[in-house]
C-alpha positions in Angstrom: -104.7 -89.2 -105.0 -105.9 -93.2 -105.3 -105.9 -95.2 -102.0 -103.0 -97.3 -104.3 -101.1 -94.4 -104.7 -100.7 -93.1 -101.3 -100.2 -96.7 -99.5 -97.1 -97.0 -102.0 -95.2 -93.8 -100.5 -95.8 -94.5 -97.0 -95.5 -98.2 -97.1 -91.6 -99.1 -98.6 -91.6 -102.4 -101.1 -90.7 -105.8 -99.6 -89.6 -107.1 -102.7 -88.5 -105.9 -106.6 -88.7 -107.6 -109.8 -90.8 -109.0 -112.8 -94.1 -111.2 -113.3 -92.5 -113.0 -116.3 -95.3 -115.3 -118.6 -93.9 -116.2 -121.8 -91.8 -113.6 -123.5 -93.7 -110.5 -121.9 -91.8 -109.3 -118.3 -93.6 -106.6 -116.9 -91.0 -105.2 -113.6 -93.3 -104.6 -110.2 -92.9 -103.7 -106.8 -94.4 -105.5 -103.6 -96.1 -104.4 -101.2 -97.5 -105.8 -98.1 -101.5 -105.8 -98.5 -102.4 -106.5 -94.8 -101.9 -104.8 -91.4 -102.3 -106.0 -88.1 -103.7 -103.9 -85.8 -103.5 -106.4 -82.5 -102.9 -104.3 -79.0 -99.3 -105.4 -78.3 -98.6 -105.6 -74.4 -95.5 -106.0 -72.4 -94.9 -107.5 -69.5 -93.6 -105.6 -66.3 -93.2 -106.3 -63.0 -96.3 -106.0 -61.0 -94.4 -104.3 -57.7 -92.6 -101.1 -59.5 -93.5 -101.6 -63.4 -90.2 -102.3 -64.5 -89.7 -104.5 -67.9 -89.5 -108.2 -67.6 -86.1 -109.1 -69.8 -85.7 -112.7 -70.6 -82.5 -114.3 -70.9 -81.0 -117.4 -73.5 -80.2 -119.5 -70.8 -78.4 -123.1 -71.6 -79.9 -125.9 -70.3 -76.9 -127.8 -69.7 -74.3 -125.4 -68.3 -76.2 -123.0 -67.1 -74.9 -120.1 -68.7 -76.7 -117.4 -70.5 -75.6 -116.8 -73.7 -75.4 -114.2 -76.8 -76.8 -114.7 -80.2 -73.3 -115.4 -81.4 -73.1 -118.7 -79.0 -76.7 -120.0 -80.5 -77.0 -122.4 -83.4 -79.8 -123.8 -85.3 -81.3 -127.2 -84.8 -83.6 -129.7 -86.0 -85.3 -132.5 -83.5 -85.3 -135.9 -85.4 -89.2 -137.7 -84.5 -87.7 -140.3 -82.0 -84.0 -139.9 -82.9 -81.1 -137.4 -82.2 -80.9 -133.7 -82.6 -78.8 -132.0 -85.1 -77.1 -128.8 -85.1 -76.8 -127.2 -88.5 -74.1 -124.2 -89.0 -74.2 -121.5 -91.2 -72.0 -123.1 -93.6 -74.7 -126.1 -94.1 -77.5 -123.6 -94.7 -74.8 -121.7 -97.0 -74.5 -125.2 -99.2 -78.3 -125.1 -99.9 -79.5 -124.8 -103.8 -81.5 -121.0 -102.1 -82.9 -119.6 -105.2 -82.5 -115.8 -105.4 -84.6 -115.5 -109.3 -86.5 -111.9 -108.9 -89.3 -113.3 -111.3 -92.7 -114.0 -110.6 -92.8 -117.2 -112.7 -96.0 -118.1 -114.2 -96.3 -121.7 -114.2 -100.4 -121.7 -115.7 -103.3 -120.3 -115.8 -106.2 -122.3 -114.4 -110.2 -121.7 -113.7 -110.7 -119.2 -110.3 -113.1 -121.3 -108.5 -110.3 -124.7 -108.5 -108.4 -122.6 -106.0 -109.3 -123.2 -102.6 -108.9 -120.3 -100.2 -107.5 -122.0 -97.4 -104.5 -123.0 -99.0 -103.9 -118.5 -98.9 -100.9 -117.4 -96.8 -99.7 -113.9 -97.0 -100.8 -111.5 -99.5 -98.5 -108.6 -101.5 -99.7 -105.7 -103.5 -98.0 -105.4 -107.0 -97.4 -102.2 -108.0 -96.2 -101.6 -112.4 -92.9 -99.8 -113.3 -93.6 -96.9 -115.4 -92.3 -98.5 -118.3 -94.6 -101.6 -117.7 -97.8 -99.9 -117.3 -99.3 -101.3 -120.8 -98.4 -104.9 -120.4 -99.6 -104.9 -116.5 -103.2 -103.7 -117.7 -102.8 -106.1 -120.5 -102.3 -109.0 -117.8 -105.0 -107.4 -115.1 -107.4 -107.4 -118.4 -107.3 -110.7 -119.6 -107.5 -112.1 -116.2 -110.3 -110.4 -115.4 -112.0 -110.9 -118.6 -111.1 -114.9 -118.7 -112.2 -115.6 -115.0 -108.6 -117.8 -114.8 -106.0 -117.1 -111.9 -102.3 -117.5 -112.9 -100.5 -120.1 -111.3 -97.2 -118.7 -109.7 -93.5 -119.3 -108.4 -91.7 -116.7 -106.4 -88.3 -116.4 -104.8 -89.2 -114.4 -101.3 -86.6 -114.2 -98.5 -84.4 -117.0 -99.9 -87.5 -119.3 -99.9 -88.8 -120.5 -103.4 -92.6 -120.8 -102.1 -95.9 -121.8 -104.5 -98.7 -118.5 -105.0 -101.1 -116.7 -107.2 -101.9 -114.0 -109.2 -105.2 -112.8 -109.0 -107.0 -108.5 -109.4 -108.5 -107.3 -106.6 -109.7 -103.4 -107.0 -108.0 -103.2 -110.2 -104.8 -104.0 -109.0 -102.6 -107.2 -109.3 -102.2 -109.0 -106.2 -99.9 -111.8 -105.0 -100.9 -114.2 -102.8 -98.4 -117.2 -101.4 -99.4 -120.4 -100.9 -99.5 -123.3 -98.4 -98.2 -126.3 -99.8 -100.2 -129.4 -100.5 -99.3 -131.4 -97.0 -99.1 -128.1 -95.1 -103.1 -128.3 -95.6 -104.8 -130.4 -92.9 -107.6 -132.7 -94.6 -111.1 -131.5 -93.8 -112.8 -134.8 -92.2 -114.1 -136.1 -89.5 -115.5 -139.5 -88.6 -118.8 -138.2 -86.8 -119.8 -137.2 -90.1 -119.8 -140.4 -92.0 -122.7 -140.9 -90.2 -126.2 -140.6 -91.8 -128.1 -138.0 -90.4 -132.3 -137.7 -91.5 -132.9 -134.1 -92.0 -136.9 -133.6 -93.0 -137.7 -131.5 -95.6 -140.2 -129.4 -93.4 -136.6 -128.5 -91.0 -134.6 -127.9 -94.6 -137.3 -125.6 -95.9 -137.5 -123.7 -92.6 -133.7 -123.4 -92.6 -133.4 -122.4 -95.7 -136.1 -119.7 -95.4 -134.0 -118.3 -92.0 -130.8 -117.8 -94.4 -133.1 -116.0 -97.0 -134.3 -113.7 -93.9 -130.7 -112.8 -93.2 -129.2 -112.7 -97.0 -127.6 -109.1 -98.0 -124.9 -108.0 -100.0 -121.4 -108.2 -98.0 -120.0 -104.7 -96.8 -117.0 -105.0 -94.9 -117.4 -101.5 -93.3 -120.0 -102.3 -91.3 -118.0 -104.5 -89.2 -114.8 -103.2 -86.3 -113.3 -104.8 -84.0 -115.5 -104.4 -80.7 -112.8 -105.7 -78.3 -110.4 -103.4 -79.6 -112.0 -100.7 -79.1 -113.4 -101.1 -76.1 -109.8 -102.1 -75.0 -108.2 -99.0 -76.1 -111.0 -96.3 -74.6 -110.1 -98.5 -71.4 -106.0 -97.4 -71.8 -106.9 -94.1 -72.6 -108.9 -93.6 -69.7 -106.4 -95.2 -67.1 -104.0 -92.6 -69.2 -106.1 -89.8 -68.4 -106.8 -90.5 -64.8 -103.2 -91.5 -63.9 -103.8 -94.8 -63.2 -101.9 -97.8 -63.8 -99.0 -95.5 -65.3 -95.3 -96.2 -64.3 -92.0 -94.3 -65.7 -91.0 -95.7 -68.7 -87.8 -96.5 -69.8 -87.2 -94.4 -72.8 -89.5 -91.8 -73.1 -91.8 -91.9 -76.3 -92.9 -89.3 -79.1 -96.5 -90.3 -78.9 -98.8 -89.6 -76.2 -95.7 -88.1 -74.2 -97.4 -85.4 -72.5 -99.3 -87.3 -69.5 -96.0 -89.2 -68.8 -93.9 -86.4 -69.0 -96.1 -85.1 -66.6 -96.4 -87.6 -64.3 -92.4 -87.7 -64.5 -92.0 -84.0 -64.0 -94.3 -84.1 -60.7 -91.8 -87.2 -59.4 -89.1 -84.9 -60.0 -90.5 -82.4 -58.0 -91.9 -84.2 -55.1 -87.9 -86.2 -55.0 -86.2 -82.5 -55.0 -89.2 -81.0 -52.7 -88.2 -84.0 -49.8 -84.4 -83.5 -50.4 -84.6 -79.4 -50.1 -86.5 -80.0 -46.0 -83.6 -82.7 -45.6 -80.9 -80.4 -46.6 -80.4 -77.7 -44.6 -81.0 -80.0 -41.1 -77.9 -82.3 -42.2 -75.4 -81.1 -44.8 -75.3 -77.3 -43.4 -74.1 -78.1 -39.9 -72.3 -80.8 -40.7 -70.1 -78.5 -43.2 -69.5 -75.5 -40.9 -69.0 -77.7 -37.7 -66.4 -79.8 -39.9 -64.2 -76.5 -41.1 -64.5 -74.6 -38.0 -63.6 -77.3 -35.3 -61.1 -79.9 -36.7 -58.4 -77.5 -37.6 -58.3 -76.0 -33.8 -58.3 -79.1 -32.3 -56.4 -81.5 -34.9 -53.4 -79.0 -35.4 -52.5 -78.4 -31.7 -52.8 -81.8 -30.8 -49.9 -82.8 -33.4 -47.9 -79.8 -32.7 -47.9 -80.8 -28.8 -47.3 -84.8 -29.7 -44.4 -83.5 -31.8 -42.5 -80.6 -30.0 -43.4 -81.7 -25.9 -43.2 -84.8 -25.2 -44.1 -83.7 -21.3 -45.5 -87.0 -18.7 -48.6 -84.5 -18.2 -50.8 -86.6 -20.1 -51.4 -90.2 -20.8 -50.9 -89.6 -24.7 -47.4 -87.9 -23.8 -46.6 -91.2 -21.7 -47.5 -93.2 -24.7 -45.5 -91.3 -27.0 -42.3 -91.6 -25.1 -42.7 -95.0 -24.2 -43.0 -95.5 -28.5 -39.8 -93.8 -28.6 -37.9 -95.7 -25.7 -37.8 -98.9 -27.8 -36.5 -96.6 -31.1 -33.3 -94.8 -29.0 -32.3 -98.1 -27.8 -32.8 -99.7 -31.3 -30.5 -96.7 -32.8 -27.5 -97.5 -30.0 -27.6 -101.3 -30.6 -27.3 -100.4 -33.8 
């Protein structure tokens, strides 16, 4: 199985339709050609680890508010600030064409790299397997790049077309004043280099020239950074509850969760029995002897033995003489 092939099944298509040059339409697929492979981190709250949320909070009333309440708006350079609805961006010419238009083909080395955005793999249709070979051919065999026009996420932007490992790849480009110009004044200056320090630089480059492979190179930092996680994994440290347990590398937090568990229901076992128990059999065993006899001696003798007795008739004194008013 080609490296092509098995990127396609794992990796769903961003984007359908047809390079179209002339009459010929050959119907692709695009797929995204890079990945970035950046450690993401969150942040947490230092004390217990918990996830810092942030909320949209208005400036003005105070409130915080849902993505509902929020509009767009654009910041006019010394001037007032406009709020557009989604009725104005609804009255906007968007293009939706799913071509790849070719616009012309011009000479590879006019196309400056810098002016490269994002880059899409362009997989044929089966039924468009002769004409995309017949395209990848001749722009191989002519040294030209073709010139391009594409409709992606409601945005008309400028690209290429260009082969890279047999394969046709679309690249979007940076419009011309979205490209800073490359000058700076301390260069206008006139600098004497001799020709002994030329020759000796030049023969420094020569000691260093090689062919370019790209798999001698990693990413240091990264690596180093992610033997560092997995050893703070490893050795328990640094590792808090998270919120909703995940797939991978679930088995040293499960872990660590499981042991919380146990040490929370070990501590509440010792409590148990020295407050609830007694408590329980102290409560069933002594308030009905003592609650039920009181009432039934409130209600049936209302003797002057006791000060509660004395009490109770002097309650009902006020209610006889209330009844013979009445």
């Amino acid at each position: 199985m080609s490296p092509r092939t098995e990127h396609a099944r794992w990796v769903r298509a961003i984007w359908k339709g047809s390079i179209a040059f002339g009459l010929v339409s050959v119907p692709v697929k695009a797929y995204t050609a890079t990945e970035d492979h950046d450690v993401r981190f969150h942040q947490v709250h230092a004390l217990d680890g918990g996830r810092v949320k942030y909320n949209r909070v208005c400036r003005e009333c105070g409130n915080t508010l849902e993505l509902a309440e929020i509009s767009k708006a654009y910041q006019v350079p010394n001037g007032p600030t406009v709020v557009l609805t989604d009725e104005d961006f609804a009255s906007l010419p968007v293009t939706s064409s799913k071509e790849i238009d070719v616009v012309e083909f011009v000479p590879t080395g006019q196309v400056d790299p810098v002016r490269f955005d994002k880059s899409y793999l362009l997989e044929p249709d089966e039924r468009s397997l002769k004409p995309y070979v017949l395209l990848r051919r001749t722009l191989e065999d002519t040294d030209l790049t073709a010139i391009v026009k594409v409709s992606l996420r409601q945005k008309q932007q400028l690209g290429v077309l260009r082969v890279r490992e047999n394969v046709l790849m679309l690249q979007t480009m940076l419009w011309p004043d979205e490209v800073r110009a490359a000058h700076f004044d301390i260069l206008d200056q006139e600098v004497d280099v001799r020709p002994q320090e030329l020759a000796m630089a030049s023969s420094l480059v020569e000691s260093l020239a090689s062919d370019f492979d790209p798999d001698e190179y990693h990413d240091a930092y990264r690596e180093q950074l992610l033997a560092m996680i997995d050893a703070k994994v490893h050795g328990g440290e640094g590792i808090v509850a998270s919120e909703a347990p995940a797939s991978s590398g679930g088995e040293v937090v499960d872990l660590l969760t499981a042991l919380r568990e146990s040490l929370a229901r070990a501590g509440g076992a010792e409590e148990a029995p020295a407050k609830k128990v007694p408590a329980r059999k102290s409560a069933a065993k002594k308030a009905p002897a003592k609650k039920a006899p009181a009432k039934k001696t409130a209600a049936k003798k209302p003797a002057a033995k006791k000060t509660p007795a004395k009490k109770a008739a002097a309650k009902k004194a006020p209610a006889k003489r209330t009844r013979k008013t009445a």
